[in-house]
N, C-alpha and C positions, 0 to 999 in steps of 0.2 A: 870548236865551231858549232855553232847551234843548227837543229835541220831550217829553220828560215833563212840563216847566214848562208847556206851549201845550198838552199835551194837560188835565193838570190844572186848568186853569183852560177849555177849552170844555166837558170832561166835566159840573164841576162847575156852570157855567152853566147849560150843558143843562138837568142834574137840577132846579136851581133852577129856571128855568122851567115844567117838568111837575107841578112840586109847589106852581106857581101854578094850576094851573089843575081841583086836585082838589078833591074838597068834603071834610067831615070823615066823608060816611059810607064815604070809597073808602077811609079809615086804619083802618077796621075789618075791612076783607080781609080772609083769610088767603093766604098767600105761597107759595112752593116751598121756603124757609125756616124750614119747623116747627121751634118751635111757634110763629114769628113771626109778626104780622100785618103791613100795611104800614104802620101808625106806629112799631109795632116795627124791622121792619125801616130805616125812615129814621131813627132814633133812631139805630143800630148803625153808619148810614155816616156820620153828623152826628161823633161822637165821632170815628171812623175820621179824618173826612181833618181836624179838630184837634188830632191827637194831637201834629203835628211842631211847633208851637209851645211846647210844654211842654220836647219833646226838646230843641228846640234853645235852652234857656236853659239848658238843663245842660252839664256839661263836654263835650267830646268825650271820646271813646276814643281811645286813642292810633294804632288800628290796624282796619281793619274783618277783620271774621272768616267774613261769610255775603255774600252776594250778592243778588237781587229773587230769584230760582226757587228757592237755598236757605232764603228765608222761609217760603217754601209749605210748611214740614215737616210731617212725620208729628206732632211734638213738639206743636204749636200745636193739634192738633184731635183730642188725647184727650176721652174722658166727663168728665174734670176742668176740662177748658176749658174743652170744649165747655159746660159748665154753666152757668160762671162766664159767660163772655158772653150766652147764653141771658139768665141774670137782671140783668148788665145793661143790657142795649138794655131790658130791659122795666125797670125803676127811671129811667131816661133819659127814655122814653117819656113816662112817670106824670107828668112834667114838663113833657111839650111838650102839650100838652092839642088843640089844633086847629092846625087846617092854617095859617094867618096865623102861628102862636107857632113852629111846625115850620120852617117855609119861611126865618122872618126867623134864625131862631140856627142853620140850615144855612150861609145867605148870610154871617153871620157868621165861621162857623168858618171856611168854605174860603177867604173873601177873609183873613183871618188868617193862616192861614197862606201864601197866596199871599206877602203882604209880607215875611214873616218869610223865606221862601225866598229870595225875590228880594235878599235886604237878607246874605245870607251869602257868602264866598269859593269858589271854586273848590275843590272837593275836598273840606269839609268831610264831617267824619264823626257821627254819631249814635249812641245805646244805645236799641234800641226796651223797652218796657215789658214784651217775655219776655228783657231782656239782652243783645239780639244786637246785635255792631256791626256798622254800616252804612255807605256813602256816604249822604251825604243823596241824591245821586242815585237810587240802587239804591230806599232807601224811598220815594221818592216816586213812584217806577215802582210800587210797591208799591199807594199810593194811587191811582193811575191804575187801575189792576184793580180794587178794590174799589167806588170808585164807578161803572166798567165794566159792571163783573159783577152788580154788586147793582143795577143800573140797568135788564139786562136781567131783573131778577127781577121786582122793579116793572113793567117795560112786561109780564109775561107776568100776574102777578098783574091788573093793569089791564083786560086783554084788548088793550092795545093794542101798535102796530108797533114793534119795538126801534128807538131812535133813536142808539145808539153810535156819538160822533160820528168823523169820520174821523183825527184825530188821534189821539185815547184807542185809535181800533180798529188805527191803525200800532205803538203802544206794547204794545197789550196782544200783540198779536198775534209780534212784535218778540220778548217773552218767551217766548210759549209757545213760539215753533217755533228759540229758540236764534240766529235771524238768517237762517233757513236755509231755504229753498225747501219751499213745498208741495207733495207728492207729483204728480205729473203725471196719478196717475191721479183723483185727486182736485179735481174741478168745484167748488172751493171759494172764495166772497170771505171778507175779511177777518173780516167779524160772523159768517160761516156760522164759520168756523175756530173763533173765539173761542166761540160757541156749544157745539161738540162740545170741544175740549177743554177749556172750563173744566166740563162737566160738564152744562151747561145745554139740551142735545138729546142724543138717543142717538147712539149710533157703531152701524151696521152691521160684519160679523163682517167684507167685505173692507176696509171705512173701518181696522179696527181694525189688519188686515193690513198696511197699504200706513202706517200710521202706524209698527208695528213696522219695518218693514224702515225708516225713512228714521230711526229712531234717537229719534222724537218722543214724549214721557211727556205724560200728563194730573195737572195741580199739583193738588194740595188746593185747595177754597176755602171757606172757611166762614165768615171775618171777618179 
């Protein structure tokens, strides 16, 4: 099993579990994720890590074109997009009514696609649903950030401690910094990193410094 496969499947355990243990009045939150709430927003990761099941009944591409950190585009989170998944998650939502109906068609989707993963050759390629070819690798890294990411959205919505588990936080982490060493002057673990570059805490003006110099960008994330 590859570390995005082991991360993918603890991450999304994880989340399954936390979404055992919330009542239906905490899916009326509102999120960091405007205008999302938190049934909203788990409607948006439910879809998310189902999506490779679809892809991958379909042909491959003959060729991949983008990589996990060229997903992150500028392209994916125009006012156009952005809208369209906005209304989305919220049409998704309108269907999972409470927390039991949420929890059980999450648990669904991701052990789904887990098998589907697990059940394909080495190399295999994929078309995500904005056209891009892929490894099924690279997209599934992809999915490992978004239940990541949107996991730390939820624990801050919640009020409660980020639970990013150590694998998903080697993968995500793994992307954002290229494979490459954290700055030395920077006191940072794994979930602090993922925090500040994905967007999710502020970056100080010398954080922002010591990231320039080591070559390090902060990806889009928005879905």
């Amino acid at each position: 099993m590859t570390p995005a496969q082991m991360a993918f499947r603890d991450e999304c355990a994880q989340l399954g579990a936390v979404l055992r243990t919330l009542d239906d009045g905490d899916l009326d939150r509102p999120t960091g994720c405007p205008p999302w709430t938190v049934r909203e927003l788990l409607a948006h990761v439910r879809t998310g890590v189902g999506r490779l099941t679809g892809m991958l009944a379909a042909p491959a591409p003959p060729r991949a074109e983008v990589d996990a950190a060229d997903y992150f585009g500028a392209a994916k989170f125009t006012p156009s997009v952005d809208a369209d998944r906005v209304a989305d998650a919220r049409r998704e939502a309108a269907a999972l009514p409470g927390r039991d109906v949420l929890a059980a068609d999450f648990d669904r989707a991701w052990r789904a696609t887990d098998a589907a993963v697990r059940a394909q050759p080495p190399g295999r390629l994929v078309r995500t649903r904005h056209g891009d070819a892929m490894t099924l690798a690279d997209f599934l890294t992809t999915r490992v950030v978004e239940v990541g990411v949107h996991g730390l959205d939820l624990a801050a919505a919640l009020g409660r401690t980020p639970w990013l588990t150590p694998t998903a936080a080697e993968v995500v982490a793994g992307l954002l910094t290229g494979g490459r060493e954290i700055p030395a002057g920077l006191a940072w673990d794994r979930l602090t990193l993922v925090e500040r570059l994905a967007g999710r805490s502020p970056l100080t003006e010398p954080e922002r410094a010591l990231l320039a110099a080591a070559g390090f960008r902060r990806l889009l994330f928005a879905g």
